[in-house]
C-alpha positions in Angstrom: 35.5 -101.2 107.5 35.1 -98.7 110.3 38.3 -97.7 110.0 38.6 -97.2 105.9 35.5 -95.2 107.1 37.1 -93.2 109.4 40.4 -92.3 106.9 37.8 -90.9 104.6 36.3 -88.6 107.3 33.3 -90.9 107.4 31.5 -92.6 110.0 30.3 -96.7 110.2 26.0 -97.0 110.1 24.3 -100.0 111.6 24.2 -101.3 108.4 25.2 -101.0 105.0 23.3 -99.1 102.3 21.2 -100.8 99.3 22.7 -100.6 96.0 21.4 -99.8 92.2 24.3 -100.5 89.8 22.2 -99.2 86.2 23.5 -99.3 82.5 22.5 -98.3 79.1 23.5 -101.5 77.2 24.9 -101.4 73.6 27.2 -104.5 72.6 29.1 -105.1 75.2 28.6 -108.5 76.6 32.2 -109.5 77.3 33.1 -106.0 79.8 29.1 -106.5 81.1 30.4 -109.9 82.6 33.6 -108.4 83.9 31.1 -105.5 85.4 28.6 -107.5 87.1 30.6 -110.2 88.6 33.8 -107.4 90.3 30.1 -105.7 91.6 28.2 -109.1 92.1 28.2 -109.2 96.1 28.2 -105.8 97.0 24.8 -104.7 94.4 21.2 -105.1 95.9 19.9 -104.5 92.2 21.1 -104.5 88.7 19.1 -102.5 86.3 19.9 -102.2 82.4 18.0 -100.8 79.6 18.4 -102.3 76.3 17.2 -100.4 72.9 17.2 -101.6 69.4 18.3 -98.6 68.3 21.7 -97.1 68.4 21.9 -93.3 69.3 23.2 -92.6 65.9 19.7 -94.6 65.0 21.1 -97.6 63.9 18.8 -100.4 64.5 20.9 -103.4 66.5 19.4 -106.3 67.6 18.5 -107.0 71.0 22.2 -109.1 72.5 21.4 -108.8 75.7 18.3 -110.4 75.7 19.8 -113.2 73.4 22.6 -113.7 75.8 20.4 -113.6 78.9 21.1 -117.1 80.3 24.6 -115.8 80.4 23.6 -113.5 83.3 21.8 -116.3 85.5 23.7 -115.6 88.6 21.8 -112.2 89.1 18.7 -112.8 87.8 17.0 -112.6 90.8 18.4 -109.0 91.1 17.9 -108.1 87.8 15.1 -105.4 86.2 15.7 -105.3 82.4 14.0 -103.0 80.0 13.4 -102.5 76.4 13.0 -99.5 74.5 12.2 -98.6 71.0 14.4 -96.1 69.3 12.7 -93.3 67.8 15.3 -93.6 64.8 15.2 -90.3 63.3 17.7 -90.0 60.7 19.9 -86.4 60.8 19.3 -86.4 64.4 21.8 -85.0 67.1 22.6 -88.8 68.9 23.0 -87.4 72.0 19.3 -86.1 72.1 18.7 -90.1 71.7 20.7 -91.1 74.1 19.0 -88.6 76.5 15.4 -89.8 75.4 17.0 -93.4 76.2 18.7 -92.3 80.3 15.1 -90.7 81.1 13.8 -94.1 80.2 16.6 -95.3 82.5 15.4 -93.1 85.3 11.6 -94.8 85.0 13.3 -98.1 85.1 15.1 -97.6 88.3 11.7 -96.6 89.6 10.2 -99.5 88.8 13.3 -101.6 89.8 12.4 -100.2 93.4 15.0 -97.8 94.0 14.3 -95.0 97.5 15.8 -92.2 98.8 19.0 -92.6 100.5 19.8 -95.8 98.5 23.3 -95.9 96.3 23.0 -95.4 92.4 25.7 -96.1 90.3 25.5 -94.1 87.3 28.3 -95.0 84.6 28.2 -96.6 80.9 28.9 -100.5 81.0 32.6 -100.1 80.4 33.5 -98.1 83.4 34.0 -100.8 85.8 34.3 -99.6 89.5 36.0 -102.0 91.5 34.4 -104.2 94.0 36.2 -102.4 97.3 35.0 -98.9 96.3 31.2 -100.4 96.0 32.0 -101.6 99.3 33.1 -98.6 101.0 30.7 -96.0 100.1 27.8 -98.7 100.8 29.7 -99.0 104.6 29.7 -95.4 105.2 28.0 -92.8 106.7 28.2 -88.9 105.8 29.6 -89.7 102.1 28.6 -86.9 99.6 25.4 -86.8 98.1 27.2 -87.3 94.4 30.8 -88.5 94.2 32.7 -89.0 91.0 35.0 -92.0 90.3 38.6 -91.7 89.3 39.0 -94.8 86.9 42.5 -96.2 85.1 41.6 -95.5 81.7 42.8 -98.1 79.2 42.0 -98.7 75.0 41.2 -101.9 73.4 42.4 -103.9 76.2 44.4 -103.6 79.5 47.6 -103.5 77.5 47.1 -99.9 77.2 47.1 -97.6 79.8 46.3 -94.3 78.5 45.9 -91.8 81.7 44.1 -91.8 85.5 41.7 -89.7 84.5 38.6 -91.0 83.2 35.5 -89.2 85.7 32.5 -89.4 84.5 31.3 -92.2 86.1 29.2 -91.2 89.9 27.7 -93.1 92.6 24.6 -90.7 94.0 22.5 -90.7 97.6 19.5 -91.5 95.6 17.0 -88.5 96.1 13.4 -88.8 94.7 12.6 -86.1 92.1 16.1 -84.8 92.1 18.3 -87.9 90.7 18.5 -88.3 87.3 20.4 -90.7 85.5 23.2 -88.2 83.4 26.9 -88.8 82.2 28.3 -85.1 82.9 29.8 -83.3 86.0 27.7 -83.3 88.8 29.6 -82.9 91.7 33.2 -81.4 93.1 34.4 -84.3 94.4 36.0 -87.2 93.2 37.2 -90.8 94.7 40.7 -91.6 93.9 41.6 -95.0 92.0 38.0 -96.6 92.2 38.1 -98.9 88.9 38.9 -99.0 85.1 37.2 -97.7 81.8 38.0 -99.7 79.4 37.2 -98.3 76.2 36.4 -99.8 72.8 37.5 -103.2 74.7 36.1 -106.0 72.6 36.6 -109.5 70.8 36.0 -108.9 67.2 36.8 -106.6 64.4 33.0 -106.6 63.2 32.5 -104.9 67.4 34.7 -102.4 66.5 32.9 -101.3 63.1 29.8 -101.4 64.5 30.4 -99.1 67.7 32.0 -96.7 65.2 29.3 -96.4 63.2 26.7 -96.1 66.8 29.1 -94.2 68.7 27.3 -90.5 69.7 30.6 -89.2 68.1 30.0 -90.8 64.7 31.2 -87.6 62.9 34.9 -88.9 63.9 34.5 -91.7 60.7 35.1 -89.0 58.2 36.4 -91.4 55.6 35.1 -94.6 54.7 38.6 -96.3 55.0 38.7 -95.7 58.6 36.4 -98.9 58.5 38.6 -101.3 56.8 38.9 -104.4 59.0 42.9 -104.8 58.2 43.6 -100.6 59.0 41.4 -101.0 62.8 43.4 -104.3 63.7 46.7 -102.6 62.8 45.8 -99.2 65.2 45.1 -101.6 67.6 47.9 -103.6 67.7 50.1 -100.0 67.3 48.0 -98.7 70.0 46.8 -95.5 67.9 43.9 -93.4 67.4 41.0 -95.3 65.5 39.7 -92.4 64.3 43.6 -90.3 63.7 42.8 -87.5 65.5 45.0 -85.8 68.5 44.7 -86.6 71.9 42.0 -85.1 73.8 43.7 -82.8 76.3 43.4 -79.1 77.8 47.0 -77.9 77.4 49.8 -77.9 74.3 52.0 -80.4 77.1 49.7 -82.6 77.8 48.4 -83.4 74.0 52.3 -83.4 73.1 53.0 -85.8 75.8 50.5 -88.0 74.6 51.0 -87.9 70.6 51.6 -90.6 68.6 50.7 -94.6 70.3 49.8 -95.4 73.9 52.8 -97.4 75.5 52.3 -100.9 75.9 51.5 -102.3 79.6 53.0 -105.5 80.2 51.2 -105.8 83.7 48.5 -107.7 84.6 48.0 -107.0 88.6 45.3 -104.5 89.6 42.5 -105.6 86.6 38.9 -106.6 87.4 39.3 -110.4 89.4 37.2 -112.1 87.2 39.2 -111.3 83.9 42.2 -112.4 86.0 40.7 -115.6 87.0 39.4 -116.2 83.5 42.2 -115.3 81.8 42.5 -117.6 79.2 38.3 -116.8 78.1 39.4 -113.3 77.7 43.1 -113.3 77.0 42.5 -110.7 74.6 41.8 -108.2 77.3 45.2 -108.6 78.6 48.7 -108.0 77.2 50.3 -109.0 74.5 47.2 -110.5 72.8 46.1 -107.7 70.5 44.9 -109.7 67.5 41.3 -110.0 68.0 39.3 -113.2 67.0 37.4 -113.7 63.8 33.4 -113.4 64.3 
C-alpha cells in the first residue's frame, strides 16, 4: 500500500483511517447488496436513512426495514434511521430531498462519526469499488474532498454509457463544516474508482415506481411513458426511458451519443459480488435484459 500511496503523491499513516459509507435509501435492495458487500471490509460504519416518503411525496413503504435480516452481516456496523416525509404536494422534490440529507448529516452524528474520519457521500447506486475505499483509508495527505470517477452504466452492466459519472465524494470528515450534499465540491477527481449503475433493477413495477419518485419526475410527460410493455422494450433497445436527448455540453458529444447505448458483452471489471452471484442477479449482466415479473 505504501507504494499505491506514494504514486498518488501520498504518504503511508500508522494506521488506516475509520470509514462512514452513508445513503439515502429508496428501493434499491438488490444494488444496496452489491454496495455493501464490494465496501464490506474496508467500512468501520454503515449509515442509511430510510423515509416513507419519496421526494416527489409519494408515500413508499419502509423496504429496508422489511428486508433487514438481509443485511445481517453488518449489523453490528449498522446506524439506520427513519424519517417521516413532510409530503407536501406541488412541492420542488429536491427541497425534500434536502430536508431528508440534513437528517442524514444528524444520523452520521449519532452514528459516531469525528473529525478526520472518511465519509462517503454518494446515492446507493454509485458503487465505489472496494480498492479505492482501501486507498484513500491507507493514505496520508489525500484532499479534504475528492470526487469519484465512476463507469456509468443503465439498467444493467450491459450498457456502458460514458466514464463520467462524478458526483459521488469521499470527505476528511470536518465537524460543523461537512455536510452530506450531491453537487461539486471539490477540484479533484479519482480516476476509475467504481460504477453508477443507474435505474438498475429486477422488475418492471421498480422501474414505474422510481419514475414516478424520481426528483426529475417532470420527465413523465405522458402517461404512456409508463406502460409496462413500452419500458421493457427501451430497455432491451437500450434507449432513453423518458425519450429525451442525451445529456451533454457540446452539439458532438450529444450527437455521438443519439439514439441506444451499445451493448457490452463484457463482464470483467463489475462489483465481485454480482460476479460471484451471477446467476441471483443475472439480470444485471449482459444479455439478460428481460426483467422478472413481480
Amino acid at each position: 500500500m505504501e507504494r499505491l500511496c506514494k504514486l498518488h503523491g501520498w504518504k503511508l499513516p500508522e494506521s488506516p483511517r475509520q470509514v462512514f459509507d452513508s445513503v439515502l435509501f429508496n428501493n434499491e435492495i438488490d444494488i444496496l447488496t452489491l454496495r455493501w458487500n464490494e465496501l464490506y471490509p474496508y467500512i468501520t460504519h454503515f449509515v442509511l436513512l430510510e423515509s416513507n416518503s419519496t421526494f416527489t411525496s409519494i408515500p413508499k413503504p419502509l423496504l429496508f426495514l422489511g428486508n433487514r435480516h438481509q443485511f445481517r452481516f453488518i449489523e453490528p456496523r449498522l446506524t439506520y434511521g427513519l424519517i417521516g416525509g413532510r409530503f407536501k404536494k406541488g412541492e420542488n422534490p429536491f427541497v425534500e430531498e434536502a430536508y431528508q440529507r440534513v437528517a442524514l448529516d444528524q444520523l452520521l452524528r449519532i452514528a459516531g462519526i469525528e473529525d478526520d474520519d472518511l465519509l462517503i457521500m454518494s446515492d446507493v447506486d454509485e458503487i465505489p469499488s472496494a480498492h479505492t475505499i482501501n486507498l484513500l483509508r491507507w493514505c496520508d495527505d489525500i484532499p479534504p474532498v475528492i470526487h469519484l470517477q465512476l463507469r456509468n452504466y443503465l439498467y444493467s452492466f450491459e450498457y456502458h454509457i460514458d466514464n463520467k459519472s462524478w458526483r459521488a465524494s469521499v470527505h476528511r470528515y470536518k465537524s460543523g463544516k461537512t455536510k452530506y450534499a450531491h453537487y461539486r465540491q471539490a477540484e479533484v477527481i479519482l480516476s476509475d474508482a467504481g460504477w453508477h449503475c443507474s435505474f438498475c433493477f429486477r422488475y418492471i413495477s421498480e422501474f414505474i415506481f422510481k419514475m414516478k419518485a424520481y426528483s426529475h419526475t417532470d420527465r413523465v410527460r405522458f402517461s404512456h411513458y409508463l406502460n409496462p410493455k413500452r419500458i421493457q422494450d427501451i430497455i432491451c433497445k437500450g434507449a432513453d426511458l423518458f425519450d429525451m436527448i442525451p445529456e451533454e455540453y457540446t452539439f458532438k458529444e450529444i450527437i455521438g451519443k443519439m439514439g441506444p447505448i451499445p451493448h457490452s458483452y463484457s463482464a470483467v471489471h463489475l462489483p465481485a459480488y454480482l460476479l460471484n452471484n451471477a446467476d441471483k442477479y443475472k439480470y444485471l449482466l449482459p444479455g439478460n435484459c428481460k426483467t422478472e415479473s413481480g
